[in-house]
C-alpha positions as CSV (number, residue, x, y, z in Angstrom):
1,X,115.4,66.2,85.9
2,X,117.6,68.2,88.5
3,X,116.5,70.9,90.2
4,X,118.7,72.9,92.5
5,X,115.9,74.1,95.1
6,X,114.7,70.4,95.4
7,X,118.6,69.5,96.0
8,X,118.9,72.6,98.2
9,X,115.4,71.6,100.3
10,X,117.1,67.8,100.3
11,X,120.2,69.2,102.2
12,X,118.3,71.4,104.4
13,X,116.5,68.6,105.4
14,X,119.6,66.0,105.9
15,X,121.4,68.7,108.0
16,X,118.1,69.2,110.6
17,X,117.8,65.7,111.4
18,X,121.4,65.3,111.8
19,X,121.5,68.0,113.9
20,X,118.1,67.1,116.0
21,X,119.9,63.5,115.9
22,X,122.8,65.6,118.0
23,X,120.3,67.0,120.4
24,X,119.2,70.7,118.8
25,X,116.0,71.4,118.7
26,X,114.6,72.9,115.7
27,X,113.0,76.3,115.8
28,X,112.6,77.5,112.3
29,X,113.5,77.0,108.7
30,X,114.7,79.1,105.5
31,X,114.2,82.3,107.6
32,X,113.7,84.7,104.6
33,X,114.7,88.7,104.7
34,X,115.2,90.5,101.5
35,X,119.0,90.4,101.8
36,X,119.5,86.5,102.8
37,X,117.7,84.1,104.2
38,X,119.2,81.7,107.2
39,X,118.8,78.0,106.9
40,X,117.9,76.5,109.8
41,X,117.2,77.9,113.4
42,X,118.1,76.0,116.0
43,X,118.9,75.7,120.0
44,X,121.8,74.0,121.8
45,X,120.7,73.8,125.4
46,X,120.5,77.6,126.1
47,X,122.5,78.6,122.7
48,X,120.3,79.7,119.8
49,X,122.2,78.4,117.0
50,X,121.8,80.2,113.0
51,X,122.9,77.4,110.7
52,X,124.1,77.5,107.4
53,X,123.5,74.2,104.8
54,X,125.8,74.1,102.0
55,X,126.2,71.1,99.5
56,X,128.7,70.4,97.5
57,X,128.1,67.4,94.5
58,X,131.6,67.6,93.2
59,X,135.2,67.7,95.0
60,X,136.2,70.2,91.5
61,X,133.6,72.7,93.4
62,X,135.6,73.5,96.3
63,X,134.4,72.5,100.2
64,X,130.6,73.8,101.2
65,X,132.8,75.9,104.3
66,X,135.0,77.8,101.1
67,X,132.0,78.9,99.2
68,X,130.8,81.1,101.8
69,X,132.7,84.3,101.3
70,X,133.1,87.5,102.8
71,X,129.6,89.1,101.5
72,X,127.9,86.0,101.7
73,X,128.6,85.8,105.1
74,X,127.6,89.4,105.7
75,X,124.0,88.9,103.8
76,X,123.8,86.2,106.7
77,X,124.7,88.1,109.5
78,X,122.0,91.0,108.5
79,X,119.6,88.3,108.3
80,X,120.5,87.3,112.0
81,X,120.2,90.8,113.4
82,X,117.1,90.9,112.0
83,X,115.8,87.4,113.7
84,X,117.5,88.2,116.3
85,X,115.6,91.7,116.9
86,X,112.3,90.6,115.6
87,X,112.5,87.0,118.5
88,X,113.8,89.6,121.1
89,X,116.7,86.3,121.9
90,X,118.7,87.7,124.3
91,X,120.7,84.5,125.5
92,X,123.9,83.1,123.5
93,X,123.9,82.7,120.1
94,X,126.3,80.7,118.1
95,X,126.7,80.7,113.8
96,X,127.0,77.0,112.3
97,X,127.5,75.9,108.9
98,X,126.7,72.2,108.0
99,X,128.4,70.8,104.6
100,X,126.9,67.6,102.5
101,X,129.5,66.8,100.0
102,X,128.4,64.6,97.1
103,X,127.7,61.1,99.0
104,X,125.9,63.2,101.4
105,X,128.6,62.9,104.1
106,X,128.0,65.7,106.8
107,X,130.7,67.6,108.6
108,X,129.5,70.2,111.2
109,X,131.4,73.3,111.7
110,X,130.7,75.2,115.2
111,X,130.8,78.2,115.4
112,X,132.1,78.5,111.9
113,X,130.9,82.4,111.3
114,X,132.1,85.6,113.3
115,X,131.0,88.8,113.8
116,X,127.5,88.3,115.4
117,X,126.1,90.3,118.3
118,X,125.2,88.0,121.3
């Protein structure tokens, strides 16, 4: 039987080790807030890095990257204010997304969402 939030965790957890496997080190997961929640928390040498997981099982669907739209990406950037505030991070921060397409092929976009306070 399929079940999204299994496919979703799946994702999450192909991204982190692909992204440890790059050198972040992992500092939280599936940060929750009542308006959004951020994937993965991460840091990049002295970069705290907010990442975004999308998967994508069909081509039809449209790239992970396109299915984050204008609200969705301002859910996520009230959900970083708030980490941001509550961990007192004062260094750089930086706003990834990580897609999965169907055969589970991962493209890593840096720095793919604007508009966060540093």
């Amino acid at each position: 039987m399929f079940r999204p939030g299994a496919a979703g965790q799946a994702a999450e957890q192909l991204a982190a080790d692909y992204l440890e496997a790059q050198g972040l080190h992992l500092r939280a997961r599936n940060v929750r807030r009542p308006y959004g929640e951020l994937d993965l928390v991460a840091l990049e040498g002295e970069t705290l890095v907010l990442v975004e997981v999308r998967k994508r099982s069909h081509p039809g669907f449209g790239g992970g990257a396109e299915s984050i739209d204008r609200r969705k990406q301002d859910r996520l950037l009230r959900v970083a204010e708030a980490y941001l505030q509550e961990s007192r991070w004062t260094g750089p921060v930086r706003f990834d997304v990580v897609t999965l397409d169907g055969a589970n092929r991962i493209e890593w976009l840096q720095d793919a969402i604007q508009g966060h306070a540093t």
